[in-house]
N, C-alpha and C positions, 0 to 999 in steps of 0.2 A: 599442634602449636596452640598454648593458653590468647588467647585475645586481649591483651593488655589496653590500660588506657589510652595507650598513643594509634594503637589500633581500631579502637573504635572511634575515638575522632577523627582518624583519619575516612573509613569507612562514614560516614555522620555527616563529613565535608562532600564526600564525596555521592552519595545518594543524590541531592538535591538536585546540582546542576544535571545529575544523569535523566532526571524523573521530568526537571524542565522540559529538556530538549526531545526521551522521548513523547511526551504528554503533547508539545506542539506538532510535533513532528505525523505523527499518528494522526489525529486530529484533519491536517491538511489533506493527508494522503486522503483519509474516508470519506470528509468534504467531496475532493478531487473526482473518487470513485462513485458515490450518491448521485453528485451531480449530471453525470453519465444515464445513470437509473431513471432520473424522475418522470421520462416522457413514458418509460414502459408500466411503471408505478402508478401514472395519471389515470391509467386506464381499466384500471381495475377497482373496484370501491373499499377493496380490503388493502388501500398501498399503504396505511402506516402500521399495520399490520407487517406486511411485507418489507418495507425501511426497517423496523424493529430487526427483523431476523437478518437481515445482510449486516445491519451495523456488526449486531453479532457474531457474525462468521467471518467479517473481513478482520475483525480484531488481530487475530491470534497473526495471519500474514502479515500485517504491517507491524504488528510486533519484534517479528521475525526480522523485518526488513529494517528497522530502526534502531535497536536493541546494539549492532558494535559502532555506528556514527554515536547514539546516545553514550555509549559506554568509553568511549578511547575521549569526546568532548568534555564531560564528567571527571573523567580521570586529566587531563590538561589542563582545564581551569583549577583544578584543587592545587595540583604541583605547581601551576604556574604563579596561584596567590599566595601560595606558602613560600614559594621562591623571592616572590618582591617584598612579602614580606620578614624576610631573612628567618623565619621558621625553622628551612629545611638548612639550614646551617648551623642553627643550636643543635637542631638532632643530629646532625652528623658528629658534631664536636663534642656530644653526651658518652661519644661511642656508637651511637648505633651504626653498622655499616647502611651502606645503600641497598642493599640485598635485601637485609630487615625493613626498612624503612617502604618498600616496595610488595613485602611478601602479604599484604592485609589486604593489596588492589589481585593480586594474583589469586588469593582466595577468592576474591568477591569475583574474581574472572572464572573459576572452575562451577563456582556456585551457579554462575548465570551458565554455563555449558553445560551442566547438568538439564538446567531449565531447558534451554535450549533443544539438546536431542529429546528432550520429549514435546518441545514443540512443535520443531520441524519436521521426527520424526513418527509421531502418531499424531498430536491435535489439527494439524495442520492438515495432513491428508483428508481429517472426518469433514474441518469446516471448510475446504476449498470444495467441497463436494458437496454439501450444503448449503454451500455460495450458488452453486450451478443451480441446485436444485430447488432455492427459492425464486430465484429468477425465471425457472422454468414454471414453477406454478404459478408466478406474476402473470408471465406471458399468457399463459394457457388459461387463467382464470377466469378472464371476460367481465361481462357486466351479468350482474348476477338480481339485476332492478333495482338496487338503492340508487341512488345521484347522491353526489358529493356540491355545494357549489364552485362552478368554476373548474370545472375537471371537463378535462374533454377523454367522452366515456367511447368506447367502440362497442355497438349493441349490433353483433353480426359482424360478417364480413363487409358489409357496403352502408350501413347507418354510423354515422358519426352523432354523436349528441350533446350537448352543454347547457347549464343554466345557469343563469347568474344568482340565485338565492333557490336556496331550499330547507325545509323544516329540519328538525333533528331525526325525523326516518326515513327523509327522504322521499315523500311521496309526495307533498306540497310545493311545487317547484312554481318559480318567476320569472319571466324573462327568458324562455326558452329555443334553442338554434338547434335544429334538424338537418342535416342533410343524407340523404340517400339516393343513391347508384341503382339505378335499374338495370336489368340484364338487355335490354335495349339501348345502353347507354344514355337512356335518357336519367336528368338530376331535377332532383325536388327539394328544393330547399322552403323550410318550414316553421315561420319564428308565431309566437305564441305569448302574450301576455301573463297566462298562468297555466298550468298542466296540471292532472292527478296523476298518478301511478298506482297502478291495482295488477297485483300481481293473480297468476289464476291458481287454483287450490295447490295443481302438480307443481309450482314454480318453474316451469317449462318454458310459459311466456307471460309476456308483460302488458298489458292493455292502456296506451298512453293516451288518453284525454285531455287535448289543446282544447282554451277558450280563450276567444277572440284574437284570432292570429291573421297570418296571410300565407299563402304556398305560391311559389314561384316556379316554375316547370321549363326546363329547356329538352326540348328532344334533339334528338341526333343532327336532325337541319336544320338546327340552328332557331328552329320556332321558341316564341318565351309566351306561355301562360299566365296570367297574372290572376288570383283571386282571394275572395276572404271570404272568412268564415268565424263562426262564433260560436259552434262546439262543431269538434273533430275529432274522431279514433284512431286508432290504429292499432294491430298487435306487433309487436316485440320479441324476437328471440332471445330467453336467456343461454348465455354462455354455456358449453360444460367442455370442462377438462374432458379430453379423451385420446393426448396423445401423451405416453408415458416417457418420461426419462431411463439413458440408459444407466445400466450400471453402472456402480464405483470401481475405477480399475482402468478404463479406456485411456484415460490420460496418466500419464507418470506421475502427475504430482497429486496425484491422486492417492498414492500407494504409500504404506511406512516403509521404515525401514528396512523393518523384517522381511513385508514383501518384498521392496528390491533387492533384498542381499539375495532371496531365495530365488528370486527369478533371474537374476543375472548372475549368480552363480552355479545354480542350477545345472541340473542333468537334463533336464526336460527343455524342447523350445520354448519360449515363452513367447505369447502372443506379439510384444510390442519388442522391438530389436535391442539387442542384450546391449550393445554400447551405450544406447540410452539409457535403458535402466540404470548402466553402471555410471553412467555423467551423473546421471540424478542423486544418485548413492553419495558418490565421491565432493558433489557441490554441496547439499544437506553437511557431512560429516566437516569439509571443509568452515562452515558460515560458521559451525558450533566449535569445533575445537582451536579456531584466531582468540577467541575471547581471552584464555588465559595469557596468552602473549601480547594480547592490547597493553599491557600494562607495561610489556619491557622497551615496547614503541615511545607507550605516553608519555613515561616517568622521565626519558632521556629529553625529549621533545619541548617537555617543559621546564625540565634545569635549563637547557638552553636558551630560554625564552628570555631569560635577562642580557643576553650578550648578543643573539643575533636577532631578539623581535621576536613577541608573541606572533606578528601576522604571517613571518613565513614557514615559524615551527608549526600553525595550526595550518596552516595552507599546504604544508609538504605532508604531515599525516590524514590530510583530507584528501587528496591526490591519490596516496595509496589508498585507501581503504575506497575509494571512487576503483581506482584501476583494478583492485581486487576483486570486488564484486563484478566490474564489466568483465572480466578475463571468466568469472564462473559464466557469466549467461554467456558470453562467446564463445566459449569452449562445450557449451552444451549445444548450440547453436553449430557449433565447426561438425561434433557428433553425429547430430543428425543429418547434416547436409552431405557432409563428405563421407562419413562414417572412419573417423577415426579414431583410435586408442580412445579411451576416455582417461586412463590413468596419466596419458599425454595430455592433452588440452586441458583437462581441467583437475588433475594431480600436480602438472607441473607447475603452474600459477600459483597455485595452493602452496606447495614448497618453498616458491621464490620469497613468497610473500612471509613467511615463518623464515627464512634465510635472512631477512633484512628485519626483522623485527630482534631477532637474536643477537646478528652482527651489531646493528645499534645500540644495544645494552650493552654489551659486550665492549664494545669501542669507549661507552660512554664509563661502565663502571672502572675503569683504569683511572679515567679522570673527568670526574663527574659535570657537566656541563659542556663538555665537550664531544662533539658526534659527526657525522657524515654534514646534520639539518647546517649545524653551526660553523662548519668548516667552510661551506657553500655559499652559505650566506657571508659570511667574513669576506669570502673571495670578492664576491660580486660585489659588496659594499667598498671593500678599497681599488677595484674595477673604475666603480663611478667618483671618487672621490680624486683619482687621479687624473681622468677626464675631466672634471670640476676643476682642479689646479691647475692643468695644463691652458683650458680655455680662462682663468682666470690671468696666468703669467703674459698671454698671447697682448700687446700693445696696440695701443688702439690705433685705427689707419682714416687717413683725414679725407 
């Protein structure tokens, strides 16, 4: 099919609202999931370093995840402003069928399902596994002797550390808060008007010089020491990674496609139980092949938006596309639990959900504005319209 002018504005109209909704959308979710992060971030002095890489990796997921809400929202507000404003009524009256008029959003829906399987099914896999594994070097990093100000640093297992200012290398610190756990259970808490930090040749340990502080000591019964002083040492463990992450592969969604075709079809057992693999398979192929049918959903959704209300056509294709994606993670969830079919629980969802995007169109291109959304609605509007007449005829009682 040539891409004609009416096609690229409609494609043109239709970008925009999609790129809005998912650009906010993505945004929240990574806020959402950061904010999760920043206590285990705090504690290493390389954490925007480590925020850099998770931003990175968590992209391509929320992508995933945003990409047919962005896409069916996108496609609703175009048809629905070309609807009020009487647009799609020249083009129909030009001759174009509704078919045509529709096949430029279908394109732009197989374009994105292309994207798609290779999102879901190869990029996805690398960076949810990349996700694991900056976190796992967050975790495992430690304090390595820089101070950050304002970072509460973990130096060891039972030293906690903070300062309220420090130079740009970290080694000039102000206003500094110690505490450490003795294997006695005795605490030493240790504040310090100024510190050095001198790290020793090996970077092994850390040699920290308080000036003009105070140490406060409680032991097990309850004794409290009190004293000051005006130069104090002490040595410091630096950190080291030394427990390794496992392979890529342990979790499902970890695996492409390729892998899961190959292990849940396979001749061989495969480690992780084949109904899983094949939920995982069947949900992945499911998210990416709706896209192209977004549009036989949208297009009906929004002719109807003039006669039954924008808010209950966007509220009825928001419901679905909510109940479609819960019916994938429930049915992968039903998999694992109970271990059933996977082409069951999360094939047949899959189906339902292509069965009512087709009937839809289908109902609607006989007589365009008209659909299951706008039938429904009509009802319920002269529902309450007749309750409204009835209590308005009702005479008033003295």
């Amino acid at each position: 099919m040539i891409a004609t002018t009416l096609d690229r504005y409609l494609l043109r109209r239709t970008l925009s609202p999609m790129s809005a909704v998912l650009l906010s959308t993505m945004v929240a979710f990574l806020m959402e999931r950061l904010m999760r992060s920043f206590q285990l971030l705090s504690e290493t002095t390389e954490g925007f370093k480590y925020l850099t890489e998770l931003l990175v990796n968590l992209v391509p997921h929320y992508v995933g995840l945003t990409l047919p809400g962005g896409f069916f929202i996108g496609l609703f507000v175009v048809v629905n402003s070309l609807n009020k404003s009487s647009e799609i009524d020249a083009i129909l009256a030009s001759g174009i069928s509704l078919g045509r008029f529709a096949a430029p959003f279908v394109a732009l829906g197989l374009a994105l399902m292309t994207f798609s399987v290779l999102l879901f099914g190869f990029i996805q896999p690398y960076s949810r596994y990349a996700y694991h594994a900056v976190l796992h070097a967050a975790a495992n990093a430690g304090w390595n002797g820089d101070v950050r100000p304002k970072a509460l640093l973990v130096a060891g297992s039972d030293i906690f550390l903070t300062a309220d200012e420090a130079d740009a290398s970290g080694r000039q610190l102000r206003h500094v808060f110690i505490r450490k756990i003795g294997p006695d259970a005795r605490e030493d808490v240790l504040t310090a008007v100024s510190a050095r930090v001198r790290k020793d040749p090996g970077d092994r340990t850390v040699t920290l010089e308080l000036s003009d502080g105070r140490q406060v000591s409680t032991t097990r019964e309850a004794q409290v020491y009190v004293a000051d002083f005006k130069r104090f040492s002490f040595d410091l463990p630096v950190s080291q990674a030394d427990k390794l992450l496992r392979l890529r592969g342990d979790d499902v969604s970890e695996l492409t496609l390729v892998e899961l075709a190959q292990q849940g079809f396979g001749r061989q057992t495969p480690t992780l139980p084949r109904q899983t693999l094949l939920a995982e398979l069947y949900s992945r192929s499911a998210r990416a092949l709706i896209l192209p049918l977004l549009p036989l959903l949208a297009v009906p959704f929004g002719l109807s938006a003039k006669r039954a209300g924008s808010g209950s056509a966007m509220a009825t294709g928001g419901v679905l596309l909510f109940l479609f994606e819960t019916s994938m993670i429930l049915g992968q969830a039903t998999v694992s639990a109970a271990g059933l079919p996977a082409i069951l629980t999360v094939g047949g969802p899959a189906a339902l959900f292509a069965a009512a995007c087709v009937t839809t169109w289908t109902t609607s291109r006989r007589r365009p504005g008209e659909n299951p959304v706008s039938w429904l609605a009509e009802r319920i509007a002269g529902v309450f319209a007749a309750i409204a007449r009835a209590f308005g005829k009702r005479p008033a009682t003295s």
